[in-house]
C-alpha positions as CSV (number, residue, x, y, z in Angstrom):
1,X,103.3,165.2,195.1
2,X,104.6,164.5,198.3
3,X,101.1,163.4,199.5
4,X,101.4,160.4,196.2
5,X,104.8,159.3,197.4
6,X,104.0,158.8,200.8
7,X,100.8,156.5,200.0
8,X,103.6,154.9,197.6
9,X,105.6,154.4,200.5
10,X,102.9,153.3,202.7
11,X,102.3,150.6,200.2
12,X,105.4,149.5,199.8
13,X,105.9,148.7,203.5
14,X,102.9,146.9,203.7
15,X,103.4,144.6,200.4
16,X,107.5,144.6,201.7
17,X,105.8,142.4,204.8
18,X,104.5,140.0,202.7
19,X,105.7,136.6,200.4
20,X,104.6,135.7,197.2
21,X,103.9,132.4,199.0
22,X,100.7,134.8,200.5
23,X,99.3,135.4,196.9
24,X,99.4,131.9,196.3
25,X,96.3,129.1,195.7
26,X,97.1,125.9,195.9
27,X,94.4,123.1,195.2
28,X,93.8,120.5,198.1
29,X,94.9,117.8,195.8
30,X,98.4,119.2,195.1
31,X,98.2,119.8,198.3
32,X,98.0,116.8,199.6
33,X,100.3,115.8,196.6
34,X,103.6,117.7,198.0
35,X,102.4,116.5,201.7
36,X,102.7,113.2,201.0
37,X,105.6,112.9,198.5
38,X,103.5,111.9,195.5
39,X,105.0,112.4,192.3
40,X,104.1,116.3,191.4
41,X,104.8,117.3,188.1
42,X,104.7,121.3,187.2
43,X,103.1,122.5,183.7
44,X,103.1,126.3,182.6
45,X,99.9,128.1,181.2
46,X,101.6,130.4,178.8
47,X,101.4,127.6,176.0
48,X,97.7,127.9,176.6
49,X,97.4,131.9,176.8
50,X,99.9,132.6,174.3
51,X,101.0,130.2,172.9
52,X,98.3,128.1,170.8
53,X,94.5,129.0,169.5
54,X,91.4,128.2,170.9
55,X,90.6,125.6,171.2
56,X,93.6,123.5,170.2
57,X,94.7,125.3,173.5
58,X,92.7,123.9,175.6
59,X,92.7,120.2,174.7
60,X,96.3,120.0,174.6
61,X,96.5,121.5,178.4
62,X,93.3,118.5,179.0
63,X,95.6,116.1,177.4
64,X,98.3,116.9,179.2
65,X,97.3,116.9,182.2
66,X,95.9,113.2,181.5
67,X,99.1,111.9,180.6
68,X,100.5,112.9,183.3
69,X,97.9,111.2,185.9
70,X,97.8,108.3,183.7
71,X,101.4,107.9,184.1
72,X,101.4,108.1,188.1
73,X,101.7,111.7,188.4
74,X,99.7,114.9,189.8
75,X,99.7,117.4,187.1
76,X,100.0,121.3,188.7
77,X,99.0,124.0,185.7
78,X,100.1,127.4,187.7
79,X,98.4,130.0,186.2
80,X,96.7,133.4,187.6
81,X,93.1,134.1,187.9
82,X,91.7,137.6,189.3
83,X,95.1,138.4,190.7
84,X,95.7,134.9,192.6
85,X,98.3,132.6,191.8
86,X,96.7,129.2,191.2
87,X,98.7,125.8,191.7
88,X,96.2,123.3,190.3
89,X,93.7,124.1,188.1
90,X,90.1,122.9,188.2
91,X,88.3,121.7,184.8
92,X,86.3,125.0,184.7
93,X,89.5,127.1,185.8
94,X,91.1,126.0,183.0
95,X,88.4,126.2,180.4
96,X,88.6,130.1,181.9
97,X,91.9,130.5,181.1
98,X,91.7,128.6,177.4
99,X,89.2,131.2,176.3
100,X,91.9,134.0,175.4
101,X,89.2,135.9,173.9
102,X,87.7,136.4,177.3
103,X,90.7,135.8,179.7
104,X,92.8,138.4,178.3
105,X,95.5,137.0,180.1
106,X,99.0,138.9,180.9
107,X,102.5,136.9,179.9
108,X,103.8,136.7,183.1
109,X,107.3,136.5,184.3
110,X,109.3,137.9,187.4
111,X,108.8,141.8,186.7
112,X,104.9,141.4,185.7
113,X,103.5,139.3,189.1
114,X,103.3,142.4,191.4
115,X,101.5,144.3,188.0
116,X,98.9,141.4,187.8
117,X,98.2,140.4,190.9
118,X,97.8,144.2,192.3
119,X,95.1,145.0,189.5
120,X,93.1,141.3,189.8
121,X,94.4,140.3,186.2
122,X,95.1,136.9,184.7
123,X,98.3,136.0,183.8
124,X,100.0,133.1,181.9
125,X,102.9,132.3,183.8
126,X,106.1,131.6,181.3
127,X,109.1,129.2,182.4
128,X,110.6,132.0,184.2
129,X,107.2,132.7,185.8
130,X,106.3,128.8,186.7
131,X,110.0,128.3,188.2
132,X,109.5,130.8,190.4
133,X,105.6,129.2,191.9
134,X,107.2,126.0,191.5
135,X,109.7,126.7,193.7
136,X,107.6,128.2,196.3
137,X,105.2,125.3,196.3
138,X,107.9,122.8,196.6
139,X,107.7,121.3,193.4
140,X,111.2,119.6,192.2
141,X,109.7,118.5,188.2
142,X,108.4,121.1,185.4
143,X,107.2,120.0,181.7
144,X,107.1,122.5,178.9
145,X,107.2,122.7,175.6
146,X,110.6,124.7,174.5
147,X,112.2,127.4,176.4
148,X,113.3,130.8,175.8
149,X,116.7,132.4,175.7
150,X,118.8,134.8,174.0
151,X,117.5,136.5,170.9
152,X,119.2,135.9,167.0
153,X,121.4,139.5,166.7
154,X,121.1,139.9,170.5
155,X,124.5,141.9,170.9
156,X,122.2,144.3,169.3
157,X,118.8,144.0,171.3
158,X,120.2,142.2,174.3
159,X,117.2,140.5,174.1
160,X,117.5,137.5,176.3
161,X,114.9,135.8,178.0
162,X,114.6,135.6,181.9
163,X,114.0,131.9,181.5
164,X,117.8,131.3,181.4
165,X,117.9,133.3,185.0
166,X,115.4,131.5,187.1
167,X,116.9,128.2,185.9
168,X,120.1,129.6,187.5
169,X,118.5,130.4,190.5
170,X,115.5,127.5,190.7
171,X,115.8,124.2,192.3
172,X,113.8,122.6,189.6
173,X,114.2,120.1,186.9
174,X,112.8,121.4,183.8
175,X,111.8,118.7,180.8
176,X,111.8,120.7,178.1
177,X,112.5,120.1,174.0
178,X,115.5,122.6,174.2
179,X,114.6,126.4,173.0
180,X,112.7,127.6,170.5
181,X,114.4,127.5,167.3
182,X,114.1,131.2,166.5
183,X,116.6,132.0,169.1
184,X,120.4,131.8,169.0
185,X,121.0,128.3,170.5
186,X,124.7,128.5,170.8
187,X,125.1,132.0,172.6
188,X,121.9,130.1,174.6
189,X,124.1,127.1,175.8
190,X,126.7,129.7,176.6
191,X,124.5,132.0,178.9
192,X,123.3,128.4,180.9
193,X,127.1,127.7,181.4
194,X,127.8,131.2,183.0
195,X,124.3,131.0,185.1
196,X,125.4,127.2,186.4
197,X,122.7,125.4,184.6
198,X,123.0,121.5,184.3
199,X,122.2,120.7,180.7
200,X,121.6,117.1,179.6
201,X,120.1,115.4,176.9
202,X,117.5,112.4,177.4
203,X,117.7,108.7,175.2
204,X,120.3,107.8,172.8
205,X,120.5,111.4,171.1
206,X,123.4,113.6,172.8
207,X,122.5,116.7,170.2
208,X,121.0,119.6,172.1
209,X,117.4,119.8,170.6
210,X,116.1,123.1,168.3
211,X,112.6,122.4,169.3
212,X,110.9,121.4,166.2
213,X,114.3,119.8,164.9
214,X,115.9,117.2,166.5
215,X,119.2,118.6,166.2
216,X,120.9,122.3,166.6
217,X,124.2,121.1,165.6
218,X,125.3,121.8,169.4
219,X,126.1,119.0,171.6
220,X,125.0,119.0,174.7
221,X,127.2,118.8,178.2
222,X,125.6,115.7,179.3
223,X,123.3,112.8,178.6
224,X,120.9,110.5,180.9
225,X,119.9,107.1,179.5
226,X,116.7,106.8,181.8
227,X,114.5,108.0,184.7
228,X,116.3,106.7,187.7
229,X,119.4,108.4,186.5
230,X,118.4,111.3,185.8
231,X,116.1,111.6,189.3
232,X,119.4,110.5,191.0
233,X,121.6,113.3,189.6
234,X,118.7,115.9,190.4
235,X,118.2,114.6,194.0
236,X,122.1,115.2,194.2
237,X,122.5,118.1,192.4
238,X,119.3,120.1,195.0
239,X,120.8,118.4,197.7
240,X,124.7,119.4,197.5
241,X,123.2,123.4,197.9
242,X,124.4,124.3,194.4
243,X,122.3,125.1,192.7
244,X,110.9,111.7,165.3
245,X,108.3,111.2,164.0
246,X,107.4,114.3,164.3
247,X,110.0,116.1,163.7
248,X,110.2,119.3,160.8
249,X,112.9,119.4,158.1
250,X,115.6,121.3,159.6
251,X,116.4,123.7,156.5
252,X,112.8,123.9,155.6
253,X,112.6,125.4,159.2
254,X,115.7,127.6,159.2
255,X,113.9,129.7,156.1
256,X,110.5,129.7,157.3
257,X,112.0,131.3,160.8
258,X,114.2,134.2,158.3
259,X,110.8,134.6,156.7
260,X,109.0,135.2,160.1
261,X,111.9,137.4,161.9
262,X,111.8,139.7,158.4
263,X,108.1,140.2,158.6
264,X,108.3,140.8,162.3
265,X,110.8,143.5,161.9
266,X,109.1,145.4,159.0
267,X,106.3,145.5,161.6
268,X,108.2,147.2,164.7
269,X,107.6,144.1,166.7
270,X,109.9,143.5,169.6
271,X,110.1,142.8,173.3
272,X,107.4,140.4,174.5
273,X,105.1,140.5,171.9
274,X,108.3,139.1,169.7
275,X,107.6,135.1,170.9
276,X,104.0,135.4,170.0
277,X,104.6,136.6,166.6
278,X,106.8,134.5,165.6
279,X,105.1,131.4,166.9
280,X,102.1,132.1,164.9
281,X,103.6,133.3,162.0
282,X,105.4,129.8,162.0
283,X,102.5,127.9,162.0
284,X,100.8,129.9,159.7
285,X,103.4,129.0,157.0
286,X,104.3,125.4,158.0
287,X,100.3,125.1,157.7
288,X,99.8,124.1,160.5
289,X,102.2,121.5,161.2
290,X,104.2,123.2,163.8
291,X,101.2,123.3,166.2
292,X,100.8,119.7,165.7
293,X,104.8,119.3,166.5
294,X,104.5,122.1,169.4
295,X,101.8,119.6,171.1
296,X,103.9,116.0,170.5
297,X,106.8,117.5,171.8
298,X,104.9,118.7,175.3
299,X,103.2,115.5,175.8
300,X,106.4,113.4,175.4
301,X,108.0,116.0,178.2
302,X,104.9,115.6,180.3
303,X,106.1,111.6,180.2
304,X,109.3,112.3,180.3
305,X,108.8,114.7,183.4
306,X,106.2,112.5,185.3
307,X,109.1,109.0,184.6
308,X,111.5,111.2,186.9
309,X,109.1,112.5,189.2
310,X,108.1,108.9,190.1
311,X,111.6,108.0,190.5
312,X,112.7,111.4,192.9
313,X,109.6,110.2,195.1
314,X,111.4,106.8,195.3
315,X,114.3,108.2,196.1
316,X,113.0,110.3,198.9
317,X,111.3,107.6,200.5
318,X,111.9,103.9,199.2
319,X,108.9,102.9,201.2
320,X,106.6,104.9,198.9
321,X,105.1,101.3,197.5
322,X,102.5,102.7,195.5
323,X,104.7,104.5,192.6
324,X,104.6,101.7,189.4
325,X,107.8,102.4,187.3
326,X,110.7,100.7,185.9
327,X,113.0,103.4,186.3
328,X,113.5,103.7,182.3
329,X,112.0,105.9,179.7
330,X,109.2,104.6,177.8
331,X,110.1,105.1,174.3
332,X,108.7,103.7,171.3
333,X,110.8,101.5,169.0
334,X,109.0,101.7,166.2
335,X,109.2,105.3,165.4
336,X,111.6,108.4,166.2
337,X,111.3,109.3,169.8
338,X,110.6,113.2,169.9
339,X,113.6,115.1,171.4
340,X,113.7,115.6,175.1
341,X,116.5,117.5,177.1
342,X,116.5,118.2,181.2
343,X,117.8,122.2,182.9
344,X,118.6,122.3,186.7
């Protein structure tokens, strides 16, 4: 017994002496990216591992990834492969990862990296999860899809997601299309108050987003008209040290989301594994047309996100001639614009 602690110990004082930073892969073009103040745009891999099927998973990262270059930006999909933490991911990295029914791939937040990385796993890192590379990297701008946050009946689980934490304690812009709508947005906007989370909307809309609706019948604290703004008010926010058409019918959605939280409960599931279920389950009975919302709503954030970076970049140095932008957000006029909302 005391022979197992010591090693314990032994191993604890070694890992003690080391960063996260040390686990971390970084790809020579990100690299060079972040050196040279090109605009860097974060993306999360749980969508991919967890969050959609093969291979609908997979084109939408490819896609994603393309928008953002072709707007000006340097996509960086963290993920982890065999226990390193990847910053940038090749073509054939992530094909790997896509393939779930190979990659077997951990949801990874804040309490799982030590857990993957020590036993060579791979790992989708969630919000909570990509904040925390992001910020070791020295990446300002992160695009996902919706976030997590605290749970329908949670002053019974306490379920709430460790998302709504790392934005407290991240200097990081997050574009995002508000949280999930299985999740209790109000209590949500409540907990982002007490952790000191700047919560804006983006465009004409000031309604905080529920994901697949445009609307949660909350309002949001504040709203940014375009890019330049909204890179202005995150340049001053990191730098004072504090830290459509695709939309779903919003009561068609409310009963389809009862229907999936029932089935999930008859089955025990909870915890984790809760996000998963209910995501599928969803797009199971919208037939599909969730899926197809999930992925408009990520590429318009991937814009979004990649507008702002360009415009931070400015901002950091005016001289930086290369960055094409107009400093507004490229909506289309003849349709809906998806819903879009920014957490710092």
């Amino acid at each position: 017994m005391w022979r197992i602690l010591d090693k314990v110990n032994s191993c604890l004082n070694r890992c003690a002496n080391r960063k996260i930073s040390s686990y971390i892969n970084i790809t020579e073009e990100v690299k060079y990216a972040l050196k040279n103040n090109l605009p860097t745009v974060a993306l999360e891999s749980t969508i991919i591992t967890h969050g959609m099927p093969f291979p609908d998973n997979l084109h939408c990262a490819q896609e994603v990834e393309g928008i953002v270059r072709a707007k000006g930006g340097i996509p960086a999909t963290i993920a982890i492969l065999r226990g390193r933490i990847k910053v940038g991911l090749t073509p054939s990295e992530l094909e790997e990862l896509a393939d779930t029914n190979k990659t077997n791939a951990i949801k990874t937040s804040r309490r799982d990296f030590g857990y993957v990385i020590a036993n060579k796993l791979n790992g989708g890192t969630t919000v909570a999860g990509t904040l925390i590379v992001a910020k070791q990297a020295g990446i300002k701008v992160f695009a996902t899809g919706g976030l997590g946050g605290v749970h329908r009946e949670a002053e019974k689980t306490f379920d709430i997601s460790a998302d709504l934490i790392e934005l407290g304690k991240s200097p990081v812009a997050v574009i995002s299309s508000g949280v999930k709508s299985i999740l209790d947005i109000p209590k949500t906007l409540e907990y982002l108050e007490t952790q000191g989370v700047f919560v804006a909307t983006v465009g004409s809309n000031k309604d905080f987003p529920a994901f697949y609706c445009r609307s949660s019948g909350c309002k949001a604290p504040y709203n940014v008209t375009n890019a330049a703004q909204a890179a202005n008010i995150i340049k001053c926010h990191f730098e004072s040290g504090l830290k459509s058409e695709f939309e779903m019918n919003e009561a068609e959605m409310n009963k389809i989301i009862e229907h999936a939280m029932l089935s999930a409960k008859s089955l025990g599931i909870s915890g984790k594994e809760i996000t998963p279920y209910l995501l599928t389950q969803i797009s199971v009975l919208t037939e599909g047309s969730s899926l197809k919302t999930n992925i408009a709503f990520i590429k318009n954030n991937a814009r979004v996100a990649t507008e702002i970076a360009l415009e931070l970049s400015r901002l950091k140095d005016d001289s930086y001639g290369n960055i094409q932008g107009s400093g507004k957000f490229e909506r289309n006029s003849n349709a809906d614009n998806p819903p879009v909302c920014i957490l710092f």
